[in-house]
N, C-alpha and C positions, 0 to 999 in steps of 0.2 A: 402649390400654395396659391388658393386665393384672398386677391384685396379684396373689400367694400370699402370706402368710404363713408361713417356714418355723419359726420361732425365734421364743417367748413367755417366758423363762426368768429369773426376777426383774428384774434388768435390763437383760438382753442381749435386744436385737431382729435380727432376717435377716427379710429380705424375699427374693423372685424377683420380679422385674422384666421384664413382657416386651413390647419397640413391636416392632408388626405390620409389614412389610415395607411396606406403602401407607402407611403413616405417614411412615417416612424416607426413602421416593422423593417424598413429597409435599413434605416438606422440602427435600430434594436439588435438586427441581425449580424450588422456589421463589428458592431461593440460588444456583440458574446462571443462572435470569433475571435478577437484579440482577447477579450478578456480568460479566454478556453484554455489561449498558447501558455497561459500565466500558472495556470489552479493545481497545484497537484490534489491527487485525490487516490485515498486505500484503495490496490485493484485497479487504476491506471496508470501507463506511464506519462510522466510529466507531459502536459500539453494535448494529450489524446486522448482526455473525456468529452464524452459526446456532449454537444451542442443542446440538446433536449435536457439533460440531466442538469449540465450548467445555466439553463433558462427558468430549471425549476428553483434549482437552488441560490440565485442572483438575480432573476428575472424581474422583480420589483425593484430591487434596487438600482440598476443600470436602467428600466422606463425612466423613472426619476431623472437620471443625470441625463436620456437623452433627448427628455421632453424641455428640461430646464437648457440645455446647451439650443434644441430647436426654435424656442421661444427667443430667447436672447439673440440668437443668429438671423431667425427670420425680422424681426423686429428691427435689426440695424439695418437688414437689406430694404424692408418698405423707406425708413428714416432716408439711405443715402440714394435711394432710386428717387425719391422725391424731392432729394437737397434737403430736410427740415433740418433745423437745429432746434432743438426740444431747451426752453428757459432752465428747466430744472427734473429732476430723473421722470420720465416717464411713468405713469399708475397703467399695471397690467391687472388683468382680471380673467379667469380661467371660466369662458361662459358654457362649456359644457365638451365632457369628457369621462366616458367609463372604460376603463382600464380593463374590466371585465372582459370588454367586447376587443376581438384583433381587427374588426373592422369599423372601428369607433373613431370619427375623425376626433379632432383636436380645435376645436373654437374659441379662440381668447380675443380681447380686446385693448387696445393698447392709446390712450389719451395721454394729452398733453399741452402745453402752450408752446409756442413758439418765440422766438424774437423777434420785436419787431421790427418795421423798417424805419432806419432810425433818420429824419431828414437833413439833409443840407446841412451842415453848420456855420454859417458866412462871420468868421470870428471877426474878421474888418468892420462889421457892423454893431458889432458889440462895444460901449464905451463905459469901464470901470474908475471907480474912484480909488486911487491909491493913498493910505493914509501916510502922511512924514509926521513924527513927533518931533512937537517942540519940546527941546528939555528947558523948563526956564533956568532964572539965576536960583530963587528961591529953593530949587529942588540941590541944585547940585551945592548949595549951601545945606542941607538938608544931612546929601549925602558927607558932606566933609565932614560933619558934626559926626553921622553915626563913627564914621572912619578914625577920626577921635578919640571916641568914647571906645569903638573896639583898644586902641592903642594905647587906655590910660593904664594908671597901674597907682596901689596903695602905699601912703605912706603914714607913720603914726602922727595926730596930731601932735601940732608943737604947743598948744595951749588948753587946759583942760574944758572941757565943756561935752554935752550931752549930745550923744548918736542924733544922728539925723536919716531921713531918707536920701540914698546913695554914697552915706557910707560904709565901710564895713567894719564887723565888729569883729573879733576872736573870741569867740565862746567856748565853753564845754557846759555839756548840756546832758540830761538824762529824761527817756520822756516814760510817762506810766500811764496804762490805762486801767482801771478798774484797781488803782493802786499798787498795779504791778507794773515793772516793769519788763518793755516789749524786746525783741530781736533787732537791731539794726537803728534802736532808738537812744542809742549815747554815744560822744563823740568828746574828743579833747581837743584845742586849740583849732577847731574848727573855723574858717572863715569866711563871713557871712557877708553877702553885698545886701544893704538890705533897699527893699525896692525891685531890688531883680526879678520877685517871684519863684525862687528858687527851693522856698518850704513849703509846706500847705497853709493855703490862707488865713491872714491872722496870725499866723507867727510874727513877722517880719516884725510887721504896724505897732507891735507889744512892746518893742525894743527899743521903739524909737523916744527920746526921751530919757533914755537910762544913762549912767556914767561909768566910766569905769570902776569895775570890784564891785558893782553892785550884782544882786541877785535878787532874779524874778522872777517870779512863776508864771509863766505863760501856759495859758488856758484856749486848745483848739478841737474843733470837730472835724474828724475827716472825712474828706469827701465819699459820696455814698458808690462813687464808683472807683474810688482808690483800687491802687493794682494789687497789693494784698487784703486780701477776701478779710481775715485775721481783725484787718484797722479798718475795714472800709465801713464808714457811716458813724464811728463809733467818738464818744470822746476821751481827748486825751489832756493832760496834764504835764507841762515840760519844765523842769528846776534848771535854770538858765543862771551862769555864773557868766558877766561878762567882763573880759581879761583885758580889754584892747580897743581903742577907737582907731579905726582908720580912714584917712578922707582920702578921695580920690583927684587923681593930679594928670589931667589930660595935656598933650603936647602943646606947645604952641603951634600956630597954623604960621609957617613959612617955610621957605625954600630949605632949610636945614633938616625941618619933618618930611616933605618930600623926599629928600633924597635918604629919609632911614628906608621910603619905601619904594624905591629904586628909580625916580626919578630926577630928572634934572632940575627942575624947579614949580615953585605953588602953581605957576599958571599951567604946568604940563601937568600935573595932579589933576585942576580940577576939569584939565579937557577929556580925561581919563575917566573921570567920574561920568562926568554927562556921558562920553563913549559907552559905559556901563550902563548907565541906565537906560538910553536907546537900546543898547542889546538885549535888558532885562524885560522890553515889551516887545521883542524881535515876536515873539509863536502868538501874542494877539494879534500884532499886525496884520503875520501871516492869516490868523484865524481869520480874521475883519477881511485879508485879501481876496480870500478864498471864498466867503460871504457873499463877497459883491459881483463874482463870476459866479457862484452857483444859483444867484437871485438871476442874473443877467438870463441865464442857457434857461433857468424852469418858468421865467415869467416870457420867454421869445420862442420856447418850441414847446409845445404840449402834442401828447402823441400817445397810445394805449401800450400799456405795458401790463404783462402778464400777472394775472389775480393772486398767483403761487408765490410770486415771487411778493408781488404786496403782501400777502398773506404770511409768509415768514418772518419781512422783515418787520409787522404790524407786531408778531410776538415776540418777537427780539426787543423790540422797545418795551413792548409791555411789562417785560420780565426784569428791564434795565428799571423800569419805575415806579416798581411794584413793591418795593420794599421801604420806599419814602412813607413818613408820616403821612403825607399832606393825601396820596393816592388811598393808604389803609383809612384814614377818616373820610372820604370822599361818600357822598350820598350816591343814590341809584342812577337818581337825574346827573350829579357831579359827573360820576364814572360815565357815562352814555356820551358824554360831553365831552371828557377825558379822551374814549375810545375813537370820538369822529377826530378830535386834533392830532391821536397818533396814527390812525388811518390817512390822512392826508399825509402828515410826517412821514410816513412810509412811502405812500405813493411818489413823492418827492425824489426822495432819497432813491427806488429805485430806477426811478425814469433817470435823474443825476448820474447813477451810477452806468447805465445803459448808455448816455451820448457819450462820457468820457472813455467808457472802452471801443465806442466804437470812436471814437477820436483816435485813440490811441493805436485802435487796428491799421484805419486809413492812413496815418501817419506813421507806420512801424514804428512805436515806439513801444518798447522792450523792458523786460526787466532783467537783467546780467547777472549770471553767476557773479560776478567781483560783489554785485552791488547785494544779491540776497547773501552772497557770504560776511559783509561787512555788517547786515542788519542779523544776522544768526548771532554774530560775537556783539551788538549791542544788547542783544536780551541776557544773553550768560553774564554779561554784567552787570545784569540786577541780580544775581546771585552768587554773593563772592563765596567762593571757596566750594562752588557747584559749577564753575563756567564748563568743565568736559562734560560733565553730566547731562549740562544743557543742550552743546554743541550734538553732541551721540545723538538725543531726545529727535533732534532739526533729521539729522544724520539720516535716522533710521525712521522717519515717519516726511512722508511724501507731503500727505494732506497737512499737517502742521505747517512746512516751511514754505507751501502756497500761497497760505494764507497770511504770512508776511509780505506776499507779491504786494496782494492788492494795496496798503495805503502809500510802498515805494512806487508803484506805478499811477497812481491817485498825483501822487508830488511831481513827477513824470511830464503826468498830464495838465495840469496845472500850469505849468513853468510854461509849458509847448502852449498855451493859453492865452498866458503874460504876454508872450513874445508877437501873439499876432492881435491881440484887443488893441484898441485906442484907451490911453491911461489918462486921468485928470488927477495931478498930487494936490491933495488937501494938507494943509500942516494942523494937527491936533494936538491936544495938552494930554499928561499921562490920564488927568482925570477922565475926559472922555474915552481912548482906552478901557481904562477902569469900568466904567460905568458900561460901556459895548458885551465888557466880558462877562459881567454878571447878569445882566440881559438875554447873553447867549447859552448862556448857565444855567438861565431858570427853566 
């Protein structure tokens, strides 16, 4: 086997590759006598047809398997004699080989990128802001109210007078389009919150104002993306008898309503509440955490990372943002403009991803059977009543349950992050949150 080196250039490698023609006859030769002991054939006994007979009759087919087994084999020996680690599968190329000829060597070429060398990480020099939210009063009065209004429940008025918005009423109702009536469109002693949104729009609003025992004809258009294709976009007509007023009768807010819901009193409810609602921005937080380390490592080490790997993940984005309006109407100048922000977003993203694994090399930090087995059973449970299906899926495919490595070892890396940066805690309102995550959204 001869090396050339044709390609040294930051971190793109090409090799020429060339096996000597007595190489892969030597091969060839070796692989028709095993394959000889195997062939029965009319007219010989098992194993003792000649080697000339079996080279005419297999001959092409076994070159194949032991040009492709040569190639692959020689190819990892240049890779491990040289130490490379290749970014992503190596491009081979068969630059000249006739099968014809037994004295025909075998010249192919074999490129690729490398990884790069990834420098220094000095995390002590790195200083992140850590966000604390402040929950105010206002909110967790917010929350009490929703918490409330989940807990009310209806009772019929005690004095007559006309539906309002957030009462409910008891109707029976029959609705017709084109003067017929539809499937799924009448009901008896139906009860209705109105306000909720719980009809198509315009229903509810029609109601309001009416008494009981009257009857109304409520006049609506369904929406044009309604779930049945049958209604959708169409108008309807609904003959509404209503039977019943009900107004709604929310708790009182004291220690006696806490403890229907298992606490000892209003002031441990609403330390509950705020505890809630800090948890409810717990994955911005993290989001916004993880922001201010990944701003920190790409704007303090810049360092060439392989074009393939930009190149992949430049079409991964693309494909993620490709199906938005705002990309489909985009002008020629828009999209060019488009492509240099996702090209950077890539290059980001891979360099990002390149320090934290090599963070994560230098600092052995791992990703554990316990822990890829506990993330296998949280995907099955976005599929109830398939979670074995899923499990077997992880089970029997190697490359799928890899690729749940990467974002438990991302979190891994992260924490291992946290623990050695300098932190400065900011306290912020939910609304700046809010405001962070639709930013990071767009």
């Amino acid at each position: 086997m001869q090396v050339t080196e044709l390609k040294n250039e930051g971190l793109k490698r090409e090799f020429e590759i060339t096996l000597q023609a007595k190489e892969i006859s030597k091969k060839v030769d070796e692989r028709l006598a095993k394959v000889a002991k195997t062939i029965k054939m009319p007219g010989f006994r098992p194993g003792k047809v000649p080697l000339s007979i079996v080279k005419k009759k297999h001959g092409r087919e076994i070159l194949g398997e032991v040009l492709e087994h040569a190639v692959a084999d020689s190819s990892q020996k240049v890779l491990k004699e040289r130490e490379l680690d290749p970014a992503v599968q190596p491009k081979i190329e068969i630059s000249s080989y006739d099968p014809e000829k037994e004295d025909a060597d075998l010249v192919y070429s074999i490129s690729f990128e490398i990884y790069p060398d990834v420098p220094e990480v000095d995390l002590a020099k790195i200083e992140i802001e850590k966000s604390i939210i402040e929950v105010t009063e206002k909110e967790v009065k917010d929350g009490m109210e929703r918490l409330k209004q989940s807990q009310k429940n209806f009772k019929p008025i005690k004095k007559a007078r006309a539906a309002k918005k957030g009462d409910a009423v008891v109707i029976d109702f029959v609705g017709k389009t084109d003067g017929k009536a539809f499937e799924g469109g009448a009901a008896n002693d139906f009860q209705l919150e109105l306000g909720s949104g719980q009809f198509i729009p315009g229903f509810e609003e029609q109601l309001e104002g009416s008494k009981k025992d009257d009857k109304v004809l409520v006049k609506v258009s369904f929406p044009k993306e309604y779930g049945s294709s049958e209604l959708a976009g169409k108008d309807a007509e609904f003959d509404v008898t209503l039977k019943d007023i009900l107004e709604a009768q929310t708790p009182e807010e004291n220690d006696e309503f806490a403890k229907t819901l298992g606490m000892e009193s209003l002031d441990k409810l609403k330390d509950a509440i705020k505890e809630q609602i800090s948890k409810d921005f717990e994955v911005i937080t993290r989001t916004k955490l993880k922001k201010e380390i990944f701003d920190a490592l790409d704007n303090k080490y810049k360092f060439e990372v392989p074009e393939s790997m930009v190149d992949m993940e430049f079409k991964s984005i693309q494909e993620s943002a490709g199906n938005t309006e705002e990309v489909k109407k985009a002008s020629e100048k828009e999209k060019q403009e488009q492509d240099k922000e996702f090209k950077e977003l890539a290059e980001r993203r891979v360099r990002l991803g390149v320090i934290l694994a090599d963070l994560g090399k230098k600092n052995a930090i791992n990703v554990s059977e316990d822990e890829l087995r506990r993330s296998v059973f949280d995907q099955a449970r976005n599929y109830p009543g398939q979670e074995q299906r899923v499990i077997e899926f992880y089970q029997k495919n190697r490359e799928a349950l890899d690729r749940l490595k990467g974002p438990i070892l991302e979190e891994k890396v992260v924490d291992f992050v946290l623990s050695k940066v300098k932190t400065k805690e900011k306290r912020v309102t939910t609304e700046e949150l809010l405001k962070f995550a639709q930013e990071d959204e767009a």
